[in-house]
C-alpha positions as CSV (number, residue, x, y, z in Angstrom):
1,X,-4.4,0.0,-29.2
2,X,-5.2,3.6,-28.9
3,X,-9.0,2.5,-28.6
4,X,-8.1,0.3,-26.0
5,X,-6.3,2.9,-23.9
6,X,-9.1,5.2,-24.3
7,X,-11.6,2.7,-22.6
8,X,-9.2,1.9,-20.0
9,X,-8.9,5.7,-19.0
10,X,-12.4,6.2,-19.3
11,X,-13.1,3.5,-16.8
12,X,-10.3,4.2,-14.3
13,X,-12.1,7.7,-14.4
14,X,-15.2,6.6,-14.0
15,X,-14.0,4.5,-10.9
16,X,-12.5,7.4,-9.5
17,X,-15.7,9.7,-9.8
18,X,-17.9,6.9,-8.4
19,X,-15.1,6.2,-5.3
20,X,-15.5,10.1,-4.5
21,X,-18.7,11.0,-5.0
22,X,-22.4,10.9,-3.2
23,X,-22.4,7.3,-3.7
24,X,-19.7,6.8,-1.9
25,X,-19.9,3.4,0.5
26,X,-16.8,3.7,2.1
27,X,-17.0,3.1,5.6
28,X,-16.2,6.3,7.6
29,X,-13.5,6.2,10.1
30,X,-13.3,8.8,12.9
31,X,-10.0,9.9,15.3
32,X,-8.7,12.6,16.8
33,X,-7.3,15.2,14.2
34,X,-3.7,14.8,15.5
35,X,-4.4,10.7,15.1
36,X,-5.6,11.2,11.4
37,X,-2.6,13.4,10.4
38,X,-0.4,10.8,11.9
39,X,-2.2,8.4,10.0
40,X,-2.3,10.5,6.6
41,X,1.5,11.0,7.3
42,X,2.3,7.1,7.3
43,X,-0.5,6.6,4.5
44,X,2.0,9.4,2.4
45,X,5.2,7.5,3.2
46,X,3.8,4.5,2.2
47,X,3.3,5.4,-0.9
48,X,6.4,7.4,-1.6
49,X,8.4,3.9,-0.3
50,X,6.2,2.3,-2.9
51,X,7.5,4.6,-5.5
52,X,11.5,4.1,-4.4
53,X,10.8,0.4,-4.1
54,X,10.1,0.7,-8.3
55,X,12.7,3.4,-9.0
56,X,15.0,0.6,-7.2
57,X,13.7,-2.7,-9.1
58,X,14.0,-0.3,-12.0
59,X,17.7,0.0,-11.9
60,X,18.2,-3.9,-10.6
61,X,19.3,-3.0,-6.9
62,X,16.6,-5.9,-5.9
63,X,18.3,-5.5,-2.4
64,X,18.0,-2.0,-2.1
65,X,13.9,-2.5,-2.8
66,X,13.3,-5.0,0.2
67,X,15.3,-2.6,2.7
68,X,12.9,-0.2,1.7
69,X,10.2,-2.6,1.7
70,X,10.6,-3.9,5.3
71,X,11.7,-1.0,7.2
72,X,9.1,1.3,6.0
73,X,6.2,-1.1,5.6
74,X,7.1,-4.4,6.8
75,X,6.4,-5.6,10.1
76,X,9.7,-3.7,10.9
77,X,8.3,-0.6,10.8
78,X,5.3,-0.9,13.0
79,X,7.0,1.0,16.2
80,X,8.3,3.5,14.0
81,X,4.6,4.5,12.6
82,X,3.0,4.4,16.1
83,X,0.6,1.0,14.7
84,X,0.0,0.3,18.8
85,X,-1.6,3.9,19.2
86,X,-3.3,3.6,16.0
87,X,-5.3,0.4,16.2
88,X,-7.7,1.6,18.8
89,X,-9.0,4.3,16.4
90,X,-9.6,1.8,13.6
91,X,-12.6,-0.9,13.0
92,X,-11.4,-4.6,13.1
93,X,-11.5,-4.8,8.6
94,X,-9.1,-2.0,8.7
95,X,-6.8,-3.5,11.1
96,X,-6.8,-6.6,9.6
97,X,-6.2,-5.0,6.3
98,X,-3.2,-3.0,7.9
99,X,-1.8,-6.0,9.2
100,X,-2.0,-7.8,6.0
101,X,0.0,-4.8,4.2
102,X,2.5,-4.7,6.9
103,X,3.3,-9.1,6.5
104,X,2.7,-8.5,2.6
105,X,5.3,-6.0,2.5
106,X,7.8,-8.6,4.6
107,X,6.8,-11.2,2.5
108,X,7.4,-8.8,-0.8
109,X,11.1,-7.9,0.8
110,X,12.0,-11.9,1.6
111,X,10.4,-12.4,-1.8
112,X,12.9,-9.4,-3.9
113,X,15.9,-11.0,-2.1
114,X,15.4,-14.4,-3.6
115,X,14.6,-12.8,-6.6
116,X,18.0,-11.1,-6.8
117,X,19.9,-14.6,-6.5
118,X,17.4,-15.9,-9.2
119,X,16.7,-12.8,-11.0
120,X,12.7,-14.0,-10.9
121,X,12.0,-10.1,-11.2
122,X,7.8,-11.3,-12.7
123,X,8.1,-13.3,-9.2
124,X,9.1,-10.1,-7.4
125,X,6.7,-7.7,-9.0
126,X,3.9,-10.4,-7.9
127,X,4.7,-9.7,-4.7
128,X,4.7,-6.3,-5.1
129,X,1.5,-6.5,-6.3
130,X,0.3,-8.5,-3.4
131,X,1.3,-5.5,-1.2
132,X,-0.2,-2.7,-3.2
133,X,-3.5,-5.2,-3.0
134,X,-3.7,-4.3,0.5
135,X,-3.4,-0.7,-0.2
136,X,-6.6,-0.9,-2.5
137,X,-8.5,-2.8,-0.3
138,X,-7.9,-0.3,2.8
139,X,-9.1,2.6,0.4
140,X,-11.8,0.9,-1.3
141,X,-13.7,0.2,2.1
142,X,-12.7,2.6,4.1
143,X,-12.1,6.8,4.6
144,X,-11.1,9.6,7.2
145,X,-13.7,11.7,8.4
């Protein structure tokens, strides 16, 4: 098991060191540095919801998760992170991936709460992985200049 571990790391690394280096084919995406920070700034939220949304499935609070879920990446929460203003800086992939995040998060929240009257949490950590899908595709393709 150890072994396999080792591989795994090793390749994660290697993943990592390919994703940041010279042959880097992300597609560059420019704005307006106040635009990007806004953009970092939701990007960081996102990630720290993603984080509470486990610490919360963690401890069984299933309901507690999709509150999170929805109202800081569902489709809730597109006012609040200024998505109209964004989408003009963006290429038409990277909106569509952003839009798909935003509707798998919603879909992850309804998901959680039927989960919690089932207690289907494999079901509910699909759907969190559907939504964290999104997050990999956005970063995969695409970077800040």
């Amino acid at each position: 098991m150890p072994h396999i571990l080792t591989i795994t790391a090793a390749i994660l690394l290697g993943t990592i060191l390919t994703a940041t280096g010279a042959d880097d084919a992300r597609q560059p995406v420019t704005m307006p540095a106040p635009m990007q920070e806004h953009m970092l700034a939701n990007m960081r939220d996102h990630l720290t919801a993603l984080g509470e949304i486990q610490t919360e499935l963690a401890k069984g609070k299933y309901y507690q998760a999709a509150d999170i879920a929805e109202q800081r990446i569902g489709m809730s929460s597109l006012q609040s992170h200024g998505a109209s203003h964004m989408a003009p800086y963006m290429p038409k992939a990277m909106q569509d991936i952003g839009t798909n995040m935003h509707r798998a998060a919603s879909r992850f929240a309804r998901t959680v709460q039927e989960a919690a009257v089932s207690n289907d949490l494999p079901r509910a950590l699909g759907a969190l992985g559907e939504l964290t899908q999104q997050c990999v595709a956005c970063h995969a393709s695409f970077k800040l200049k």
